[in-house]
C-alpha positions, 0 to 999 in steps of 0.5 A, spaced: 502 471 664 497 471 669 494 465 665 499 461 666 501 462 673 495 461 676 495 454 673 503 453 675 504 449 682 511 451 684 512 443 687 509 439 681 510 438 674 509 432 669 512 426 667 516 428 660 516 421 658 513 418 650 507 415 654 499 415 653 499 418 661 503 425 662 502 424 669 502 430 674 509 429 679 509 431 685 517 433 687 520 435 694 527 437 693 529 428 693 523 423 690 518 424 685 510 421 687 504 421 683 499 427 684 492 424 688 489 430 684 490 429 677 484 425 674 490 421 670 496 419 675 491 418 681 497 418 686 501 413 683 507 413 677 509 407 672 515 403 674 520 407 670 518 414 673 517 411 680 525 409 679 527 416 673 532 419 680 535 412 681 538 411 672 545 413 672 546 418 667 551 422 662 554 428 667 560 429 664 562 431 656 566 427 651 570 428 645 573 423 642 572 418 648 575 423 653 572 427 659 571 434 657 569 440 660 562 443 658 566 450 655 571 445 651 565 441 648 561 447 648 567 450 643 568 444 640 561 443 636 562 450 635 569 449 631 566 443 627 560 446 625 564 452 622 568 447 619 561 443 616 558 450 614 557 449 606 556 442 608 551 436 608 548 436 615 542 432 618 539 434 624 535 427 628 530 428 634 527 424 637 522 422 642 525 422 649 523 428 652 515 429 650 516 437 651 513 442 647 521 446 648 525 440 646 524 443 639 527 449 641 533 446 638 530 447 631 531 455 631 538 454 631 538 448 626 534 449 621 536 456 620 544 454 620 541 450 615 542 443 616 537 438 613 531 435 618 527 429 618 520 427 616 516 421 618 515 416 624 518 410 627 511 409 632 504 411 630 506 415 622 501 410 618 495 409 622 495 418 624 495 418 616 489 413 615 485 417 620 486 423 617 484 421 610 477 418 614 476 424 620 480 429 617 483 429 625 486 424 629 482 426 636 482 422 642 477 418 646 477 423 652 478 420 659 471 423 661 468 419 655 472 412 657 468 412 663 461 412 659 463 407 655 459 400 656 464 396 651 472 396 651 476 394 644 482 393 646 486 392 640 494 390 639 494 394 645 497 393 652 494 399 656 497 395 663 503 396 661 504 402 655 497 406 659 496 403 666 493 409 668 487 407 664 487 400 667 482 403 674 477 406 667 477 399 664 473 396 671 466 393 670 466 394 663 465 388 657 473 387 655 474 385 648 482 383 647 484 383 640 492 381 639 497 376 637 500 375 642 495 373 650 496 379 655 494 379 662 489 382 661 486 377 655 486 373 660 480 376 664 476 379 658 470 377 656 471 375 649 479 374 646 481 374 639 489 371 637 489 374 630 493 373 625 500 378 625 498 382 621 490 380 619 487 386 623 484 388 617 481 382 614 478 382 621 474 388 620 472 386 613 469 380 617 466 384 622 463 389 617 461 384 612 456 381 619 454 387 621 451 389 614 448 381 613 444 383 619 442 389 618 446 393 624 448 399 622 446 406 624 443 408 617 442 414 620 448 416 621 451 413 615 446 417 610 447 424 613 454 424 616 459 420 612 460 419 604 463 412 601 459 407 604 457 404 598 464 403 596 466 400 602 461 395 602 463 393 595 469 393 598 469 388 604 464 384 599 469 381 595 472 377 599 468 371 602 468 370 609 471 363 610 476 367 606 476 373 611 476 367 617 483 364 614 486 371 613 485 374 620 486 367 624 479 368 628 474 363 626 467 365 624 463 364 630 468 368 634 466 374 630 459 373 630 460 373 638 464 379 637 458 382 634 453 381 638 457 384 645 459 391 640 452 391 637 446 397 640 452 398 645 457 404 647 463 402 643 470 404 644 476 402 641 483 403 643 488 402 638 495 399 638 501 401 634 502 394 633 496 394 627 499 399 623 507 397 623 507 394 616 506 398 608 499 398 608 498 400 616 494 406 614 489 402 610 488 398 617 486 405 622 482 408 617 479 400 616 477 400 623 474 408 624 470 405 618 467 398 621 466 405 628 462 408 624 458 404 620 456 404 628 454 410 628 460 411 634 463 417 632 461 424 637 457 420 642 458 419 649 462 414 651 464 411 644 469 412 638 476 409 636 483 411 639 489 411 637 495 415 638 492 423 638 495 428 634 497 432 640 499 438 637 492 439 632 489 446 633 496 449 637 501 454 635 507 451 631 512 455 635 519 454 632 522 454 625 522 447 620 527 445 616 527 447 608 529 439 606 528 434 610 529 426 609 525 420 611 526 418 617 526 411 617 530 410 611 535 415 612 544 413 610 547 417 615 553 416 609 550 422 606 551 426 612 558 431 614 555 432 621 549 429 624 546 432 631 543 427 635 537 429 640 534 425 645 534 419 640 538 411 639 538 410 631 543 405 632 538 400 635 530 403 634 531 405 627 530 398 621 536 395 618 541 396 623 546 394 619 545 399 614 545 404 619 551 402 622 555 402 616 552 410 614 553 412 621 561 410 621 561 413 614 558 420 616 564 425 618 562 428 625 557 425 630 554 429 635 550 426 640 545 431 645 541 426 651 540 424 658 543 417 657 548 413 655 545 408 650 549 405 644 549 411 639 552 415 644 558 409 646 559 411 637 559 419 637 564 424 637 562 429 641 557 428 648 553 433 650 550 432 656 542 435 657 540 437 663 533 432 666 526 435 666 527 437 673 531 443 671 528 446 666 521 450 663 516 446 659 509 444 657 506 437 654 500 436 651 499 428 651 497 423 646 493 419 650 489 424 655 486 431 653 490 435 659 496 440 658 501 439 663 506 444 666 513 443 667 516 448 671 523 449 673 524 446 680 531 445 681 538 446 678 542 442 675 550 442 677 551 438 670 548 438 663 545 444 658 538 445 657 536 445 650 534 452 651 540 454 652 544 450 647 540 454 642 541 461 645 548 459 645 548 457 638 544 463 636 550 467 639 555 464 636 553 464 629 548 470 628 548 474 635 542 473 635 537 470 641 531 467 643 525 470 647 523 467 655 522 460 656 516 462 658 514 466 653 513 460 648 509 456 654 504 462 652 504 462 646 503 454 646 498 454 652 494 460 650 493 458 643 489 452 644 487 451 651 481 451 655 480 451 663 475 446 665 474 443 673 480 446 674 485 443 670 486 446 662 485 442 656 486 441 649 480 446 646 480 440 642 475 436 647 471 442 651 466 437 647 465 429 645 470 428 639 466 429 632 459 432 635 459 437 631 462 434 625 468 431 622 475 435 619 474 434 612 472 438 606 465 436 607 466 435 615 463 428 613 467 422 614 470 419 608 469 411 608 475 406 606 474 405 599 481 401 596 486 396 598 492 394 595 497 389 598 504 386 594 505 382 601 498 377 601 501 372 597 506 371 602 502 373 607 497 366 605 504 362 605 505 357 612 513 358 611 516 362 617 514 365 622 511 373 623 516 378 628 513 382 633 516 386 639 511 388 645 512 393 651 515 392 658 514 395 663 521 396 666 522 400 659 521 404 654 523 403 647 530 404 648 531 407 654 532 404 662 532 397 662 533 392 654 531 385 654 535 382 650 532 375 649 527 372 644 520 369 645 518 363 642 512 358 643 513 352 646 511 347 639 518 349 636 521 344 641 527 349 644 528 350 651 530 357 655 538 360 654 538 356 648 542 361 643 538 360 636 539 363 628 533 367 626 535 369 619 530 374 614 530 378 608 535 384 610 539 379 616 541 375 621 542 376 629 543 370 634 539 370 640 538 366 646 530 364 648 525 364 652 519 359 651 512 363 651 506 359 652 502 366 650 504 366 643 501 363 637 504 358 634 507 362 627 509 367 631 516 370 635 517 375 639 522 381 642 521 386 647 522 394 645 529 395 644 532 389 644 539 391 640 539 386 635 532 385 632 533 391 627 539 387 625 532 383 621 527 389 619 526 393 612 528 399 611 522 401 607 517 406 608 508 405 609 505 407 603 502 413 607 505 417 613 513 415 612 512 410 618 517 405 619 515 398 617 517 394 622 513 387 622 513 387 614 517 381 614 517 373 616 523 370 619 527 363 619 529 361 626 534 355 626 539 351 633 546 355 634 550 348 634 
């Protein structure tokens, strides 16, 4: 335990929340601050974790809408999973607290037999693209941002889902690629409004200018990578007029992007917002293609990042689910009991309508988490968790190469940690119970953990990303060589108008703070509160609006959790990665009279 000991401060601990930054806390027994040592939080927290003690959570158990005692609830889920034993029952976790022990709850689960999930709701569809070119989903690590010369941002708001970053980004060329003008657009050095769901168009244009002149690094092309040929042949059978129409940039903006991104130190940070549509891993693996035609891979201040596979390389320290069912189109009607942790399927997951309609079918709900929100307000039974404060954890992140240490630092007078759920349920059911908390932390941290200035890393990143080779078979990097899309034929068409959602920063996905209105562009000719139709596909939800003057003018918008715009969104999968298909859809928008 020596290992990890001298790496625990007893007065600090990290940010558990789903967000690029992991950020290192101070606690002294009444506020939370950002530690000034951590090379990411630098002395301040995100406007969530700044007011996280302030939240109201769920203290107190409830049965059937009343107030019950821990030991009564406690009782009650154990009679109800006695009675649902030889049932079919479905285990959902979610993404609320980033902690490598919320899964703890898997060995009770997964053993008892309920059915688990597979796939995504964020980043399933691009981590697929990247792992068919890289072998690995690697970050670009803090160490090689600063090194950079030239920032891509694309579909990505780091101002507002990474402000860590921000202080990085400083006397760097910035290149903003989105449908929508952020803030930080507005200051780069070059803009680019694409088309919703044009990304990939925008590669090949890029692609097809960099090998009309001749830009690419040949040298690393022939030695390191395989299926260049095939892409070439690939981006060459669309025109570029054609690519310019599909992606909405005109072709002199391309030419200009070139010109900053060529003989530079390139990085690229990449969005979810790329990849949330059936082909989204045509559109990861796309741009690590236009990358490596740069030779930018496992060079010092260059690369593309995305959302890391944060648990490559680390022991898998719990039991999984013999049959699990995809998560972005599950029916809750097919479920006795369904156990609900840390998660809000009644409005981040699509086709709200469908969920609903399963969910009031289902026979017995449990909901397990630290807040109220809409799938709580519709359970049988309330468990409330105790926060991160008052229980044993480890992170690792998906934005930054460094393990944080979550130790217990307060008790807490309402609520049950997963640990000790699962150690009751053991128990209870095969009297049978689970090692030390920090023995699992052991095992995870010692499994794939390097100490480095100080602070432990990922071993992942002792070294620049793909120095040494990629992660595939032949360790080279396998070039984007098909693309097939049902939806171009629609795409092409001028009727409705594309549905985004972007972060706030008073919320996350689901949780603290939920914007319920609907942003337009001004040329639609509505004005602010005005309460409007919008009508789609798979359904129909009425919003009041705001005018956006930042929006394109074929484009809507809401903000993450908004609750009614799952009421519009399909229920079907990416072809690769089992990922929500969020913004494969047009809508119609019409005046309330």
């Amino acid at each position: 335990m020596e290992f990890i000991n001298k790496k625990i401060n007893p007065d600090k601990t990290t940010c558990p929340l789903d967000c690029y930054d992991g950020c290192e806390i101070e606690f002294d027994g009444q506020d939370l601050k950002g530690s000034k040592t951590h090379p990411v939080t630098r002395g301040y927290l995100c406007y969530k974790m700044d007011k996280f003690l302030k939240y109201q959570r769920i203290k107190t158990p409830r049965y059937k809408g009343e107030e019950v005692s821990l030991e009564e609830a406690l009782d009650i889920l154990s009679a109800k999973l006695k009675e649902f034993k030889d049932g079919n029952n479905l285990f959902l976790k979610g993404s609320g607290n980033l902690g490598k022990l919320q899964s703890i709850t898997k060995e009770f689960f997964a053993r008892f037999g309920f059915v688990g999930t597979k796939g995504s709701l964020c980043d399933g569809s691009g981590d697929a693209g990247i792992k068919e070119g890289r072998g690995a989903n690697l970050l670009v690590p803090l160490y090689e941002v600063k090194n950079s010369e030239v920032v891509v941002i694309w579909g990505r708001n780091p101002e507002v889902t990474n402000t860590h970053l921000s202080p990085l980004l400083k006397d760097k060329k910035i290149i903003v690629i989105d449908p929508y003008r952020t803030n930080l657009s507005k200051k780069a050095d070059l803009f680019l409004q694409i088309k919703p769901r044009g990304d990939l168009f925008l590669v090949f244009l890029l692609a097809r200018i960099i090998y009309m002149q001749q830009l690419e690094d040949e040298d690393f092309i022939e030695n390191r990578c395989e299926g260049f040929e095939d892409f070439i042949e690939l981006i060459e059978e669309y025109h570029l007029k054609q690519l310019s129409k599909l992606c909405g940039i005109d072709i002199d903006k391309a030419w200009e992007m070139v010109d900053l991104i060529s003989d530079k130190k390139t990085l690229f940070l990449v969005g979810i917002g790329v990849q949330k549509y059936i082909t989204g891993h045509y559109v990861l693996r796309a741009i690590d293609s236009l990358a490596t035609m740069l030779g930018l891979f496992g060079k010092s201040g260059s690369g593309v990042s995305f959302l890391s596979d944060s648990s490559y390389g680390f022991k898998k320290l719990f039991k999984d689910f013999q049959k699990r069912v995809t998560l972005p189109n599950i029916d809750f009607s097919k479920f006795d009991m369904v156990f609900i942790q840390g998660a809000n399927p009644l409005v981040s997951m699509p086709s709200t309508k469908k969920v609903k309609e399963g969910w009031d079918k289902a026979k017995f709900r449990v909901y397990f988490g630290l807040y109220e929100n809409e799938s709580a307000k519709e359970a049988d039974l309330i468990l409330p968790v105790v926060d991160f404060l008052s229980k044993e954890d480890v992170r690792a992140s998906y934005g930054h190469e460094f393990i944080g240490f979550m130790p217990k630092l307060r008790d807490s007078k309402s609520g049950i940690s997963e640990y000790e759920l699962t150690n009751f349920l053991l128990k209870k059911f095969f009297d049978d119970k689970l090692k030390d908390e920090k023995e699992y932390i052991k095992e995870f941290v010692s499994s794939n953990s390097i100490e480095k200035d100080g602070l432990l890393i990922s071993k992942n990143y002792r070294d620049t990303p793909y120095k040494n080779g990629f992660f595939t078979e032949s360790k080279k990097f396998i070039f984007l060589d098909e693309y097939d899309d049902d939806f171009l034929e629609d795409y092409e068409d001028d009727e409705g108008y594309y549905l985004l959602t972007r972060k706030d920063k008073k919320s996350l996905n689901s949780s603290f703070f939920s914007d319920e209105y609907l942003y337009i562009p001004p040329i639609l000719g509505f004005s602010d509160d005005e309460e409007v139709r919008v009508i789609s596909d798979y359904g129909e939800a009425i919003f009041k609006i705001k005018i956006d003057k930042n929006l394109r003018n074929d484009t809507l918008l809401t903000k993450t959790g908004n609750p009614k715009q799952n009421y519009l969104t399909p229920n079907f999968c990416s072809i690769e990665g089992d990922n929500a298909s969020f913004q494969e859809l047009k809508v119609r928008i019409e005046k309330v009279l």
